[in-house]
LUMDREN-299656 format. One record per residue: x, y, z of N, C-alpha, C, CB in turn; residue in three letters; residue number from 1. Coordinates in steps of 0.1 Angstrom, whole numbers, plus 2048, in hexadecimal, padded with zeros to 3 digits. Glycine has a CB too. Layout:
// residues N
X; Y; Z; X; Y; Z; X; Y; Z; X; Y; Z; ALA; NUM $
...
***
This chain:
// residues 118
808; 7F4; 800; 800; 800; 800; 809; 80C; 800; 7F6; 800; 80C; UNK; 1 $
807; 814; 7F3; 80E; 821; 7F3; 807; 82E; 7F6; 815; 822; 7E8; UNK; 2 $
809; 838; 7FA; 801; 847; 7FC; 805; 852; 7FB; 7FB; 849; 806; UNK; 3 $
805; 85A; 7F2; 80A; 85F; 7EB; 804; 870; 7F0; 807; 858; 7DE; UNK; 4 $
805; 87A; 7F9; 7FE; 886; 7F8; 806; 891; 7F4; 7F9; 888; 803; UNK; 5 $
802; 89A; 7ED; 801; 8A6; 7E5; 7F6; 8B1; 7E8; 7FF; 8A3; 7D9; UNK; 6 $
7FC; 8BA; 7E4; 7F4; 8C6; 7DE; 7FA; 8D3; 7EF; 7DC; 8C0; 7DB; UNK; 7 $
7FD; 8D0; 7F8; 7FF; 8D7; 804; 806; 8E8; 7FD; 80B; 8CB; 810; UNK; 8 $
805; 8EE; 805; 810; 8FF; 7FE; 809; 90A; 807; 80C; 906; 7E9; UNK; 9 $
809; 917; 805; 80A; 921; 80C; 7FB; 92B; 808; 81B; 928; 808; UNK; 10 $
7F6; 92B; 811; 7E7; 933; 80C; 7E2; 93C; 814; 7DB; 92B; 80A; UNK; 11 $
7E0; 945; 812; 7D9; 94E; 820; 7CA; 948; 824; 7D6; 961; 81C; UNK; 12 $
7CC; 954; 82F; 7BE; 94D; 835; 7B1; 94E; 82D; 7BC; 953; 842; UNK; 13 $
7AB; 947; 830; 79D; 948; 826; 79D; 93F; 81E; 79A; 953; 81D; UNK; 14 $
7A9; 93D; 817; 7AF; 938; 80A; 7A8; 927; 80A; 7C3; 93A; 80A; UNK; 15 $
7AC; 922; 801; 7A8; 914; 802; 7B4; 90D; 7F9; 798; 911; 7FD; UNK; 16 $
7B4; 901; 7FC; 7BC; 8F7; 7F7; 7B9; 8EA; 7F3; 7C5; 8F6; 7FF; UNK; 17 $
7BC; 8DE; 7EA; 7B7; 8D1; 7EC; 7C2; 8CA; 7E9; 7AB; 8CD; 7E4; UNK; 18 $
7C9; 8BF; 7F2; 7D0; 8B6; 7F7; 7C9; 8AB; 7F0; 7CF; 8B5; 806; UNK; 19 $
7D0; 8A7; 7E9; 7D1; 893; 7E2; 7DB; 88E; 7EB; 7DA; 890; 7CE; UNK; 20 $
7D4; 87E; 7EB; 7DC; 871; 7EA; 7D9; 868; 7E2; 7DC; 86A; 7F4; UNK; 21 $
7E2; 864; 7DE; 7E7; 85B; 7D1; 7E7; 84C; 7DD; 7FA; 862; 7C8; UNK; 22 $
7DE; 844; 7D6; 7E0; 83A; 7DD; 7E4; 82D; 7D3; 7D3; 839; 7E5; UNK; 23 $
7E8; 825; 7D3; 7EF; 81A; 7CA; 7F4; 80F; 7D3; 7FC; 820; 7C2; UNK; 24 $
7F4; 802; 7CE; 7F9; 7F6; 7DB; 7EC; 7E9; 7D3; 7F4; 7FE; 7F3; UNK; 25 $
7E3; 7EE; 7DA; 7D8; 7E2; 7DB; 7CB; 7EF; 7DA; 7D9; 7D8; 7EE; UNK; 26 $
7C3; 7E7; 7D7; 7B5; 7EB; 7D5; 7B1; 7F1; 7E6; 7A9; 7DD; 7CE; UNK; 27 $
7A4; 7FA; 7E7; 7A8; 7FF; 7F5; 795; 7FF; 7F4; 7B5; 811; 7F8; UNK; 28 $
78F; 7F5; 7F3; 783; 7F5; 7F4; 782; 7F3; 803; 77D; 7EB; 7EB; UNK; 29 $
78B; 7EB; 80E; 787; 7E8; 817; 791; 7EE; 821; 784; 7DB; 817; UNK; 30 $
791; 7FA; 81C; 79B; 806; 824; 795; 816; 826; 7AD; 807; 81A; UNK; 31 $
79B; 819; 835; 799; 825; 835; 7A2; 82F; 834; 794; 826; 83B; UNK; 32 $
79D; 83C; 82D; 7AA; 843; 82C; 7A7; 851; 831; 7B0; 843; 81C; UNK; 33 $
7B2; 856; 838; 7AF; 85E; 83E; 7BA; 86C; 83D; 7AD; 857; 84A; UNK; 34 $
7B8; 874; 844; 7C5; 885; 842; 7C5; 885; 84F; 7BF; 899; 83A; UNK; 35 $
7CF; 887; 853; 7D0; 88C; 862; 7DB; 895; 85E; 7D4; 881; 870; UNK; 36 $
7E0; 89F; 86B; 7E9; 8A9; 866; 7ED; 8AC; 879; 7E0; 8B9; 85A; UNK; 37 $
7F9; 8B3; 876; 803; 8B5; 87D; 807; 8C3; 881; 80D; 8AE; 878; UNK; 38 $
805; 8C9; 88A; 80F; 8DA; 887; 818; 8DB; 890; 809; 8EA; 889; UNK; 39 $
821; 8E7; 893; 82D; 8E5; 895; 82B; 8E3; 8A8; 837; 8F4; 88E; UNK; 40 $
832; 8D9; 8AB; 82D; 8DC; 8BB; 824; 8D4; 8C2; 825; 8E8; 8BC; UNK; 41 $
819; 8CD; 8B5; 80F; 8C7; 8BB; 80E; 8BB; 8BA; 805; 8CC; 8B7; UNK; 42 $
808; 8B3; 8BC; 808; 8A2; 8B8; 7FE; 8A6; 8AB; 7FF; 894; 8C6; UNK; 43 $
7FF; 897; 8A4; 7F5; 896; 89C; 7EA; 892; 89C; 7F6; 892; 896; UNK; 44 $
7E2; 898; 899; 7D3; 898; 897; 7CC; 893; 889; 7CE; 8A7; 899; UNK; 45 $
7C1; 88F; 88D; 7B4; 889; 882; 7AE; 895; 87B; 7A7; 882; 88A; UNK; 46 $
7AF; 893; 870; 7A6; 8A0; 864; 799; 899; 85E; 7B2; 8A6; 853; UNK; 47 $
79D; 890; 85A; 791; 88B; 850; 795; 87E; 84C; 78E; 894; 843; UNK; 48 $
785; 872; 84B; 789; 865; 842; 77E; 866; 83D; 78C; 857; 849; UNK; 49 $
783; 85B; 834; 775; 854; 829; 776; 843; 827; 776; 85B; 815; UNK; 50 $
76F; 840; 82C; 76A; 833; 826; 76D; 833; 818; 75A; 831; 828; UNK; 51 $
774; 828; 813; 779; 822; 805; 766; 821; 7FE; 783; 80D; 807; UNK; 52 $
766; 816; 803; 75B; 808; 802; 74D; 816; 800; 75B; 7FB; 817; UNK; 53 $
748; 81D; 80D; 740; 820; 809; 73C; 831; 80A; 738; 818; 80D; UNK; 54 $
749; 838; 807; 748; 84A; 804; 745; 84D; 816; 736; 850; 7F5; UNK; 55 $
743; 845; 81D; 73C; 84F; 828; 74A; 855; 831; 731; 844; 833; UNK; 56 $
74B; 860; 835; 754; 869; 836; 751; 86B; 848; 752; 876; 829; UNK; 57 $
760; 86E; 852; 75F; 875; 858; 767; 885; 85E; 75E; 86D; 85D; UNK; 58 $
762; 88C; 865; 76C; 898; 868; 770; 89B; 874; 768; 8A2; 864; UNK; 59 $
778; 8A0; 879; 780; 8A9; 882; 776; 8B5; 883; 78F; 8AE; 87D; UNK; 60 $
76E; 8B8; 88F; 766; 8BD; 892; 76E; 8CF; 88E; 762; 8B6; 8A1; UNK; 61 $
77D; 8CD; 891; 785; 8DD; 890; 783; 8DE; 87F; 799; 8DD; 897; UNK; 62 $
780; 8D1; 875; 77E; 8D4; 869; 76F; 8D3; 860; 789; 8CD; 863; UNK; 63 $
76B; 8D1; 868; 75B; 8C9; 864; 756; 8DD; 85E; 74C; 8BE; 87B; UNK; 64 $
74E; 8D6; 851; 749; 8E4; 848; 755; 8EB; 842; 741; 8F0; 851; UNK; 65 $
760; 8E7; 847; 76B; 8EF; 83D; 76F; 8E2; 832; 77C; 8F6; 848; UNK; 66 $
774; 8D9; 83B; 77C; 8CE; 82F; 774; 8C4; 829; 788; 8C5; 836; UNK; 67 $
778; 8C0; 81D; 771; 8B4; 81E; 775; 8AB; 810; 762; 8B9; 81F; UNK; 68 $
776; 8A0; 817; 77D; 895; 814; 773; 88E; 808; 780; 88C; 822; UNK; 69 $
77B; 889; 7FF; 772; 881; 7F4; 77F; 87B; 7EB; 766; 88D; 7EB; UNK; 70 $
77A; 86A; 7E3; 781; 868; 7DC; 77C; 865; 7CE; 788; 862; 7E2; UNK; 71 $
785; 864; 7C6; 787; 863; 7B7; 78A; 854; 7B9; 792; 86D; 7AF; UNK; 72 $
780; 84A; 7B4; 787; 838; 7B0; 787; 837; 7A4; 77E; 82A; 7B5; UNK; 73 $
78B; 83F; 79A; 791; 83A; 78B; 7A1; 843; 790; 786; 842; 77A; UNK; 74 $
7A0; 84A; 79B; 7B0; 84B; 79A; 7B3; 84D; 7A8; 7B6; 859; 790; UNK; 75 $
7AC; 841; 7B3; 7B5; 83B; 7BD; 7BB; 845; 7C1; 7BE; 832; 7BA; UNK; 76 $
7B2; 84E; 7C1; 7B9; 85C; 7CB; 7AD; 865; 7D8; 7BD; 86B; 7BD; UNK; 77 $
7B4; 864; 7E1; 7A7; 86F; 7E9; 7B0; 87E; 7EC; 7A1; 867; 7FC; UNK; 78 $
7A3; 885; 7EC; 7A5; 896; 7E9; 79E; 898; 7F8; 79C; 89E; 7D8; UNK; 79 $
7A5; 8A2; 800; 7A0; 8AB; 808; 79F; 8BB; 806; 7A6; 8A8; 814; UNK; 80 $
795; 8C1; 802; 791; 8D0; 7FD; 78F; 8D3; 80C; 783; 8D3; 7F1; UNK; 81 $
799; 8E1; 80F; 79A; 8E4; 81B; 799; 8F1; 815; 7A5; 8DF; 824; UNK; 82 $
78B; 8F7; 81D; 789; 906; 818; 787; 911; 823; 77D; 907; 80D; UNK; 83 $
789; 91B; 824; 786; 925; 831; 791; 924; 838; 77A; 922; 83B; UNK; 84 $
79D; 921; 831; 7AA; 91E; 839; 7AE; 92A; 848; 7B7; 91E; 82B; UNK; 85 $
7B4; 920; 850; 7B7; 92C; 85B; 7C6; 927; 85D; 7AC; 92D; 86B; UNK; 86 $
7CE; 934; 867; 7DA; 92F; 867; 7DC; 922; 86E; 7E3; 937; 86D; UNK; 87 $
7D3; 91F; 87D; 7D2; 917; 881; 7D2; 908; 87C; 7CA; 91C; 885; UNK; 88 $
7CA; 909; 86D; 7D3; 8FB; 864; 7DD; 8FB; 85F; 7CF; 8F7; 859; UNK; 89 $
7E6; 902; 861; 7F5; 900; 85E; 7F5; 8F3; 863; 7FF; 909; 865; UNK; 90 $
7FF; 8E6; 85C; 804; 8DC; 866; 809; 8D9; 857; 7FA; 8CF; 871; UNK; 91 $
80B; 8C8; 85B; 80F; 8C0; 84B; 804; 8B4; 84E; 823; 8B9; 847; UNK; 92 $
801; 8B0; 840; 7F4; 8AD; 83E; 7F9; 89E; 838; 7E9; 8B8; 834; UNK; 93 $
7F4; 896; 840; 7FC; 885; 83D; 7EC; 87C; 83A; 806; 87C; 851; UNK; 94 $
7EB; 877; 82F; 7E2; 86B; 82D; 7E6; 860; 830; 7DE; 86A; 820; UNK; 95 $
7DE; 856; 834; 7E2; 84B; 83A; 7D3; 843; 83B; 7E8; 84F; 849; UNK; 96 $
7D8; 836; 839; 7CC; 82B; 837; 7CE; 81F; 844; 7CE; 822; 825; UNK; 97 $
7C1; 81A; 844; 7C0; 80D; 849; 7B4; 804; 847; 7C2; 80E; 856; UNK; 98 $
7B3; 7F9; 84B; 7AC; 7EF; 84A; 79A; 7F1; 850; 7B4; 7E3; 852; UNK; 99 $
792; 7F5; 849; 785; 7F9; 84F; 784; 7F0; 85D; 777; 7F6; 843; UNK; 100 $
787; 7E2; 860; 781; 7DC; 86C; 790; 7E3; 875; 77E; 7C9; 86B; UNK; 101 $
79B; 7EA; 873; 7A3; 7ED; 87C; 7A3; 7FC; 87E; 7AF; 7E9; 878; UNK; 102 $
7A6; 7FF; 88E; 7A5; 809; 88F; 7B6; 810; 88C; 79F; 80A; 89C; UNK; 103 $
7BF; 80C; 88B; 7C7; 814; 888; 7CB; 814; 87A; 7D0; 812; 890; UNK; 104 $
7D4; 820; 877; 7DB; 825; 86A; 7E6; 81B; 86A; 7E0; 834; 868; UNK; 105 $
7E8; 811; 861; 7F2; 80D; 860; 7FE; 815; 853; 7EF; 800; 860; UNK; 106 $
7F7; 816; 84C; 7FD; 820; 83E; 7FB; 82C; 83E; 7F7; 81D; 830; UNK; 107 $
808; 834; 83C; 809; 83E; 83B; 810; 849; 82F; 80C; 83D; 844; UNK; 108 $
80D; 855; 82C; 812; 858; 81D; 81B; 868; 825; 801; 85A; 80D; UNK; 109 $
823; 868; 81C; 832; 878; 822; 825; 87F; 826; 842; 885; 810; UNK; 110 $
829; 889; 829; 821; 896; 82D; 823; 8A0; 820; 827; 89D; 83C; UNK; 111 $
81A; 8A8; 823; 817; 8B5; 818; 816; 8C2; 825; 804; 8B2; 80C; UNK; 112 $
821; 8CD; 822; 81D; 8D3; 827; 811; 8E2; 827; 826; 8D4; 829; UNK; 113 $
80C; 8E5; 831; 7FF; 8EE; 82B; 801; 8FD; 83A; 7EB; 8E1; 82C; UNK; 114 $
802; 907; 831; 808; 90D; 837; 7FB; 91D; 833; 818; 90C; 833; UNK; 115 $
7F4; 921; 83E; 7EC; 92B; 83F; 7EC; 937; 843; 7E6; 929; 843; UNK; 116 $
7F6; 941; 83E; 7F6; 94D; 843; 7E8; 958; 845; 800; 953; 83A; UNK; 117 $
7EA; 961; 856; 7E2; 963; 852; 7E4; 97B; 84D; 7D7; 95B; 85F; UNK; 118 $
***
């Protein structure tokens, strides 16, 4: 299982951005994939997942109505559109999968950094 994320860079506030992962390995019908992100200082935290299998999506209550997670299965990629940006999302933004019956991430993809001036 490979994961691939992109699209991270420098945006003021308000601004919006959308973050791909490239996913490749095995088919990921019976996986969940998820963004969590990181800022300087802090542990990492949960942003958003989606169910492979059946689109249903969750959020990080600090991103719920701003972000939102959705994928593309002709190109094995999930996109998080993160809009109303504040500096406060500054971190680096890591996709990462696991097994729907498991609770943990076992796969993980580099980070993208996302940087919100305000």
């Amino acid at each position: 299982v490979q994961l691939q994320a992109s699209g991270g860079g420098l945006v003021q506030a308000g601004g919006s951005l959308r973050l791909s992962c490239a996913t490749s390995g095995r088919t990921f019908n019976d996986f969940v994939v998820g963004w969590f992100r990181q800022a300087p200082g802090k542990e990492r935290e949960f942003a958003a997942a989606i169910i492979w299998s059946s689109g249903t999506t969750y959020y990080a209550d600090s991103v719920k109505g701003r972000f939102t997670i959705s994928k593309d299965n002709a190109k094995n990629t999930v996109y998080l559109q993160m809009n109303s940006l504040e500096p406060e999302d500054t971190a680096v933004y890591y996709c990462a999968a696991r097994y729907v019956r498991s609770s943990v991430y076992d796969y993980w993809g580099q980070g993208t950094q996302v940087t919100v001036s305000s």
